[in-house]
DSSP file (Angstrom, degrees, kcal/mol; ACC not computed):
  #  RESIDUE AA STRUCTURE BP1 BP2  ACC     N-H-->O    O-->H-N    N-H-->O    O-->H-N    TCO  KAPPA ALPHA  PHI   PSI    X-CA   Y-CA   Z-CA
    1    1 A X     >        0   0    0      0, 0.0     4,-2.4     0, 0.0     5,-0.2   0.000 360.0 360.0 360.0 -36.6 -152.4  -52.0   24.8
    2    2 A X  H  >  +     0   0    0      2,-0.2     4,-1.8     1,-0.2     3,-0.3   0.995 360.0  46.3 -64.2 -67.9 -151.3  -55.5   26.1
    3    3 A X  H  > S+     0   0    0      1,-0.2     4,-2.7     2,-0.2     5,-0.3   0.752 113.2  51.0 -73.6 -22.1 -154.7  -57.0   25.9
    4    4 A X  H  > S+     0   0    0      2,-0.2     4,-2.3     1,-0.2    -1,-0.2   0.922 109.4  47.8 -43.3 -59.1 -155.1  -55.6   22.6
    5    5 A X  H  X S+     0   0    0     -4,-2.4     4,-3.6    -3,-0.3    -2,-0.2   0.836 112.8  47.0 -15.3 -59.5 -152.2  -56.8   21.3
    6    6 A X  H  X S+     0   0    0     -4,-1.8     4,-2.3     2,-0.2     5,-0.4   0.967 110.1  52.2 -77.5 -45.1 -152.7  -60.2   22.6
    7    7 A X  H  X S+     0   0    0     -4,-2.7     4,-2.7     2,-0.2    -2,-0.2   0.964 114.5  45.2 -18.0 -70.0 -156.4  -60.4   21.4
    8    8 A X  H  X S+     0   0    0     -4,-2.3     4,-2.4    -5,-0.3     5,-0.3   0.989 115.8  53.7 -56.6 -45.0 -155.1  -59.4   17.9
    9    9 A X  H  X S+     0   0    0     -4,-3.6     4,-3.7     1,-0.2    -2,-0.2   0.912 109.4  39.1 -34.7 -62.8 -152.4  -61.9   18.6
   10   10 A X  H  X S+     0   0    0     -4,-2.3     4,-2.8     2,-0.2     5,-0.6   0.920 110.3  68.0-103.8 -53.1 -154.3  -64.7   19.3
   11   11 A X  H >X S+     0   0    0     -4,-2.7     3,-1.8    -5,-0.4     4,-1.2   0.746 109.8  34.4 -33.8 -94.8 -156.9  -63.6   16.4
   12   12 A X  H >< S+     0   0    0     -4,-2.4     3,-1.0     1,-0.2     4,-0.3   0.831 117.7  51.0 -54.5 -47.8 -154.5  -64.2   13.7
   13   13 A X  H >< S+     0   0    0     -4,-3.7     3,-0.5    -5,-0.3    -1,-0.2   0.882 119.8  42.7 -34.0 -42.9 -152.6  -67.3   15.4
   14   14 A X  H << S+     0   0    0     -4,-2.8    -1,-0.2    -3,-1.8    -2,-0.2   0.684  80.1 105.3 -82.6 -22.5 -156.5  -68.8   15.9
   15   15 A X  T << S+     0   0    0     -4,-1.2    19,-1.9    -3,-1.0     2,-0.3   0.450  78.0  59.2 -25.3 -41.8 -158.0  -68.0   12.5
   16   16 A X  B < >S-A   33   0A   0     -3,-0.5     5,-0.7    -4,-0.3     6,-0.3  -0.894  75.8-134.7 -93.3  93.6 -157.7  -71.3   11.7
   17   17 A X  T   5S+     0   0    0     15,-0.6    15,-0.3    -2,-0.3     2,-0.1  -0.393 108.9  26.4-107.2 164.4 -159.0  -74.5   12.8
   18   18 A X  T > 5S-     0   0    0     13,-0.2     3,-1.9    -2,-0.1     4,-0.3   0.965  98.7-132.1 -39.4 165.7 -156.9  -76.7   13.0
   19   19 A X  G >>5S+     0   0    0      1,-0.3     3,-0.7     2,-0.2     4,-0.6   0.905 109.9  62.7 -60.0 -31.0 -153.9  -73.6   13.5
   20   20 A X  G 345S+     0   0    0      1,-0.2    -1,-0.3     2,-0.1    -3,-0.1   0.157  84.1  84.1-100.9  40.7 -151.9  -75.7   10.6
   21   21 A X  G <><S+     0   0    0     -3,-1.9     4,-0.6    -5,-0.7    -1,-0.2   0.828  80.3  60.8 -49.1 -63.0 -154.9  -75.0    8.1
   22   22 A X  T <4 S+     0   0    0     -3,-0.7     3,-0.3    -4,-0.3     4,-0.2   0.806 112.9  30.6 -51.1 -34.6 -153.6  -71.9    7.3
   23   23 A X  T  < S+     0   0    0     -4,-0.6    -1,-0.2     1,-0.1     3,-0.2   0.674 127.7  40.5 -94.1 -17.5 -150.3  -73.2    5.8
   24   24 A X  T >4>S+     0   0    0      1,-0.1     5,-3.8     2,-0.1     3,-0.7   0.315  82.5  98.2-122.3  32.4 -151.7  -76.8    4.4
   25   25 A X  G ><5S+     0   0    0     -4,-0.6     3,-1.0    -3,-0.3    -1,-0.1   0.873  80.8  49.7 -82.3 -27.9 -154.9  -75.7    3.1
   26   26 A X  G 3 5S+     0   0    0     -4,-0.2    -1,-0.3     1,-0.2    -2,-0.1  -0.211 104.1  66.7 -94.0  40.1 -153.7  -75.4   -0.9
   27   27 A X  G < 5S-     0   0    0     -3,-0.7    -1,-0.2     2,-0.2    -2,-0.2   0.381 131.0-101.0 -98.6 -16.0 -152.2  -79.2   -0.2
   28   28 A X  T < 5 +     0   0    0     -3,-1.0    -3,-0.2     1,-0.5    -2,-0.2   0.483  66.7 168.3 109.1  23.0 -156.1  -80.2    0.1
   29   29 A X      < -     0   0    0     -5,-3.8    -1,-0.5    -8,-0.2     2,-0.3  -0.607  37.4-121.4 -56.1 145.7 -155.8  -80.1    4.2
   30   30 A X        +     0   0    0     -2,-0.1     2,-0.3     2,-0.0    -1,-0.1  -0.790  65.2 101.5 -80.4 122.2 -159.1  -80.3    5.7
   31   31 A X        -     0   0    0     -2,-0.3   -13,-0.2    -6,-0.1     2,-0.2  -0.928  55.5-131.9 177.7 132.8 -159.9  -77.3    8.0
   32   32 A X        -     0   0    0    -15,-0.3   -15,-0.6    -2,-0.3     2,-0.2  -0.768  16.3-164.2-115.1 170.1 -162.0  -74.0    7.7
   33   33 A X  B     -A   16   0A   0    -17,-0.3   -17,-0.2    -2,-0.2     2,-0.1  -0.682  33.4 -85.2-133.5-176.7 -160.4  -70.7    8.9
   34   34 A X        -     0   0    0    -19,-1.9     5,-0.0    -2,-0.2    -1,-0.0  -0.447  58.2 -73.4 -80.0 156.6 -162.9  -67.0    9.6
   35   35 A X        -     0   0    0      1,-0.1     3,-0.3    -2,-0.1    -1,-0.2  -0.232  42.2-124.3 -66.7 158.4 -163.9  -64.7    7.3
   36   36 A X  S >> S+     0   0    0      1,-0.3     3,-1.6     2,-0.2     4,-1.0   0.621 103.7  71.3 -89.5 -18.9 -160.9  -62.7    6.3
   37   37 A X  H 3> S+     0   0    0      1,-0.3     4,-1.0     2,-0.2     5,-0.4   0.690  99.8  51.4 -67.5  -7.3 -162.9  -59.2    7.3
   38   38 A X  H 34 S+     0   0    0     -3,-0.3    -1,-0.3     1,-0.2    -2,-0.2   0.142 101.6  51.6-122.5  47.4 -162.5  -60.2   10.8
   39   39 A X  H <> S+     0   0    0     -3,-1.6     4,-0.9   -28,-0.0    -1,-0.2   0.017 117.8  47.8-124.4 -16.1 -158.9  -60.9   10.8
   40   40 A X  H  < S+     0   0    0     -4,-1.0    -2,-0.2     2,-0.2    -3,-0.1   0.356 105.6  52.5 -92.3  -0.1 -159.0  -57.1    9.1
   41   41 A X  T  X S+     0   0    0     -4,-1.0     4,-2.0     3,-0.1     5,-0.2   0.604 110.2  52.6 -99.6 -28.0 -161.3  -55.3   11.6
   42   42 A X  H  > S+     0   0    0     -5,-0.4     4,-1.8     2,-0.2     5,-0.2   0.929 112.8  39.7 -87.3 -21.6 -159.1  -56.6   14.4
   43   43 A X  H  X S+     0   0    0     -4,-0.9     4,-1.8     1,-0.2    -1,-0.2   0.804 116.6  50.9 -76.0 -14.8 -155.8  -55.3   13.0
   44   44 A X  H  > S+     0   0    0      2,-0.2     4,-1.3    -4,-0.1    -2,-0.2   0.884 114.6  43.0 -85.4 -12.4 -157.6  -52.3   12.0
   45   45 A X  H  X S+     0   0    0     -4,-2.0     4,-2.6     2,-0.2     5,-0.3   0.895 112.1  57.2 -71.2 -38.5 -158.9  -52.3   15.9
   46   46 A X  H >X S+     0   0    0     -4,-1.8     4,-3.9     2,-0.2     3,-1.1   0.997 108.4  47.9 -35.0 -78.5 -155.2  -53.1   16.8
   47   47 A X  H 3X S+     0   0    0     -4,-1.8     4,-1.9     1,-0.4    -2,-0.2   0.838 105.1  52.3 -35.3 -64.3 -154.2  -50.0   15.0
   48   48 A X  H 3X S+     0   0    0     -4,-1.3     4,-1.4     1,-0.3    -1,-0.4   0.717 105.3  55.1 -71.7 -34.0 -156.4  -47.8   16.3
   49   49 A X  H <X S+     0   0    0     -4,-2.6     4,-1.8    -3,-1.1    -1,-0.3   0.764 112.3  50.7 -84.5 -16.6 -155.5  -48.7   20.2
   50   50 A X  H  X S+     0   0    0     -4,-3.9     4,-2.1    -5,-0.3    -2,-0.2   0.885 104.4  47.3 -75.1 -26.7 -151.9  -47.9   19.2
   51   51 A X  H  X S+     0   0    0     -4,-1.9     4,-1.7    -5,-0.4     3,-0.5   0.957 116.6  46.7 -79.9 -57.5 -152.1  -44.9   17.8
   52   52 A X  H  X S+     0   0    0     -4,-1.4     4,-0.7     1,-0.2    -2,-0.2   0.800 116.5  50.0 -22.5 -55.3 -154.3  -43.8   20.8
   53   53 A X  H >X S+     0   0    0     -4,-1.8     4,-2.6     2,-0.2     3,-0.7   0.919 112.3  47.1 -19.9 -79.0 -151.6  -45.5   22.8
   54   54 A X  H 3X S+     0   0    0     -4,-2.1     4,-2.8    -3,-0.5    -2,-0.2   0.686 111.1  43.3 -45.3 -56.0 -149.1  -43.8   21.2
   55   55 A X  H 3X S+     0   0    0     -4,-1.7     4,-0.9     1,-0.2    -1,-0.3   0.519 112.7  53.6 -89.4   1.7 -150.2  -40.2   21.2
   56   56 A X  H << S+     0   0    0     -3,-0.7    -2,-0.2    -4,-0.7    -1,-0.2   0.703 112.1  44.9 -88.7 -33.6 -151.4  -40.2   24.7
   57   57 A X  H >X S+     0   0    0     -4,-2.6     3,-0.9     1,-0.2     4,-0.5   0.906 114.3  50.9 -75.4 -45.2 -147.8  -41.6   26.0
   58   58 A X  H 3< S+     0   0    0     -4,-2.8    27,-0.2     1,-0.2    -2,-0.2   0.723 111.0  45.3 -80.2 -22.7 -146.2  -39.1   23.8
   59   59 A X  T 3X S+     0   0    0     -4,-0.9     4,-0.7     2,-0.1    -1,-0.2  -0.357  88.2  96.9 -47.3  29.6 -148.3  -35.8   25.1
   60   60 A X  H <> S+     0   0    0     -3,-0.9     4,-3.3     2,-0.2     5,-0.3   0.786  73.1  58.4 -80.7 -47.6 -147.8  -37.0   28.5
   61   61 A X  H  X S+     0   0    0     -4,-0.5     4,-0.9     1,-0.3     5,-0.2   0.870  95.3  57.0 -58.2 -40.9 -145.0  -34.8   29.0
   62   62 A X  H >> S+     0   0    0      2,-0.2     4,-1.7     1,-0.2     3,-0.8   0.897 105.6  54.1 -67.3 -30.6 -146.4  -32.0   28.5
   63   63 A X  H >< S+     0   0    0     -4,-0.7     3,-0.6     1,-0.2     4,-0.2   0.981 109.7  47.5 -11.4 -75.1 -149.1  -32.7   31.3
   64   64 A X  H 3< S+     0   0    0     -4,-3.3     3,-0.4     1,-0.3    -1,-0.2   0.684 107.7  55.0 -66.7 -12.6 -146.7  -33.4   33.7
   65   65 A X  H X< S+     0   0    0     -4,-0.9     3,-2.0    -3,-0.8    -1,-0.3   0.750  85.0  96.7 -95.4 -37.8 -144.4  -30.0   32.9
   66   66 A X  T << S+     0   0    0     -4,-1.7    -1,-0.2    -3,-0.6    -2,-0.1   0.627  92.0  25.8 -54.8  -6.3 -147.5  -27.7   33.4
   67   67 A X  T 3  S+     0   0    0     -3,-0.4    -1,-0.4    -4,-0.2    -2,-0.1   0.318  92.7 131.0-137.0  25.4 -147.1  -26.7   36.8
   68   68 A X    <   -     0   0    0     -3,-2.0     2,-0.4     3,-0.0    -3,-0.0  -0.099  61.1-122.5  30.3 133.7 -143.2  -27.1   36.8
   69   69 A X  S    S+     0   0    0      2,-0.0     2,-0.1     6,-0.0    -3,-0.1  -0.663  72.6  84.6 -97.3  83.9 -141.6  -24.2   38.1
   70   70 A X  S    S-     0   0    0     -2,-0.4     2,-0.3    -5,-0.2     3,-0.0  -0.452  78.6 -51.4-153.1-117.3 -139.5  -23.2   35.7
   71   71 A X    >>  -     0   0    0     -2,-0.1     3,-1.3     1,-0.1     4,-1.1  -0.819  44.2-127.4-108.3 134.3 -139.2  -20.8   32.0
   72   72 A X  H 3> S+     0   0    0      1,-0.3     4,-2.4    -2,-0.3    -1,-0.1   0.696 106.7  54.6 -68.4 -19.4 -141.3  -21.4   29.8
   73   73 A X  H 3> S+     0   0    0      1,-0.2     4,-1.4     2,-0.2    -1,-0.3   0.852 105.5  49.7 -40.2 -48.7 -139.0  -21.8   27.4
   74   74 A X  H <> S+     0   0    0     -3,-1.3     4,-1.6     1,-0.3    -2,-0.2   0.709 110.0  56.3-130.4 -37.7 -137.1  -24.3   29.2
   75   75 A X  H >X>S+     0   0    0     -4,-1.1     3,-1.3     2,-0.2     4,-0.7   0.985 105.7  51.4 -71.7 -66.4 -140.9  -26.1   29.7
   76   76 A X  H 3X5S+     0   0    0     -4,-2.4     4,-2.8     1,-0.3     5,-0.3   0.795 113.5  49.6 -40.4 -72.5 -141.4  -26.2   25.7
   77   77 A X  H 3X5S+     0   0    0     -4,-1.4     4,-1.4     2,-0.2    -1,-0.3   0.468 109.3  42.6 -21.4 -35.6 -137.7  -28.0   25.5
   78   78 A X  H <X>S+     0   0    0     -4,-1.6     4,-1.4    -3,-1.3     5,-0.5   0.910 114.4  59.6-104.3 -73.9 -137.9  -30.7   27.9
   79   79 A X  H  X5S+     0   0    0     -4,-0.7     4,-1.9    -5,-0.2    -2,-0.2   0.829 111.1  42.7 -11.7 -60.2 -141.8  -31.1   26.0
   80   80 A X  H  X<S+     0   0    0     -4,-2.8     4,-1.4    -5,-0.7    -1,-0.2   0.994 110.9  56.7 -56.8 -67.1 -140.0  -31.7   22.8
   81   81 A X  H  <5S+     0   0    0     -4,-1.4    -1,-0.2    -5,-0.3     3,-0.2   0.825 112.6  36.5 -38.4 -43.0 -137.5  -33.8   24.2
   82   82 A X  H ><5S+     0   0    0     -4,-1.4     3,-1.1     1,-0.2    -1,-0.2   0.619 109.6  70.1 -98.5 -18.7 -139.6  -36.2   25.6
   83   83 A X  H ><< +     0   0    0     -4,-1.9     3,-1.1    -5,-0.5     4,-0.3   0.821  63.5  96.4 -58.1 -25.1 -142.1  -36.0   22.7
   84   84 A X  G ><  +     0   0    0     -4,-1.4     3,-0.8     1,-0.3    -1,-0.2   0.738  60.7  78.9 -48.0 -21.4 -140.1  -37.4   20.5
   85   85 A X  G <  S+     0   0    0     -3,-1.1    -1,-0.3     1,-0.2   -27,-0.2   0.591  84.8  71.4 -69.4  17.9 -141.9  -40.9   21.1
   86   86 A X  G <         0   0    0     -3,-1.1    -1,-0.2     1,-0.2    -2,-0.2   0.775 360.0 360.0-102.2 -30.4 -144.6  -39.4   18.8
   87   87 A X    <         0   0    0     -3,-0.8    -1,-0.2    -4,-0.3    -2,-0.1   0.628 360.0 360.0 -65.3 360.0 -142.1  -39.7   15.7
């Protein structure tokens, strides 16, 4: 997730050459930036390693509870609890 993130980062920061295109380009600076689909397939690639991220960190707990000894009740609770990072 960090090198995604920072990829995606460094995609929008870089987008533009020079970086202060993007803000002085309707003053008539000279500069070109990337097509705008590939500053939108990498947040939509972004996206997609977070939610992955996301729902793999938040079903971890129940992994680790499966050979627990204790109630199963007691297993679903402590699941829930620590699920919560899915909301």
């Amino acid at each position: 997730m960090i090198m995604a993130s920072a990829t995606f980062g460094l995609t929008v920061i870089l987008q533009c050459t020079p970086t202060s295109y993007y803000w002085t380009q309707w003053i008539g600076a000279k500069g070109h930036c990337v097509a705008q689909d590939v500053v939108g397939n990498a947040a939509y690639a972004h996206s997609a390693a977070s939610f992955i991220a996301d729902w793999v960190l938040g079903l971890l707990p129940i992994w680790l509870l499966w050979d627990v000894q204790i109630s199963s009740q007691r297993k679903v609770g402590i699941s829930a609890l620590l699920g919560m990072g899915l909301l």
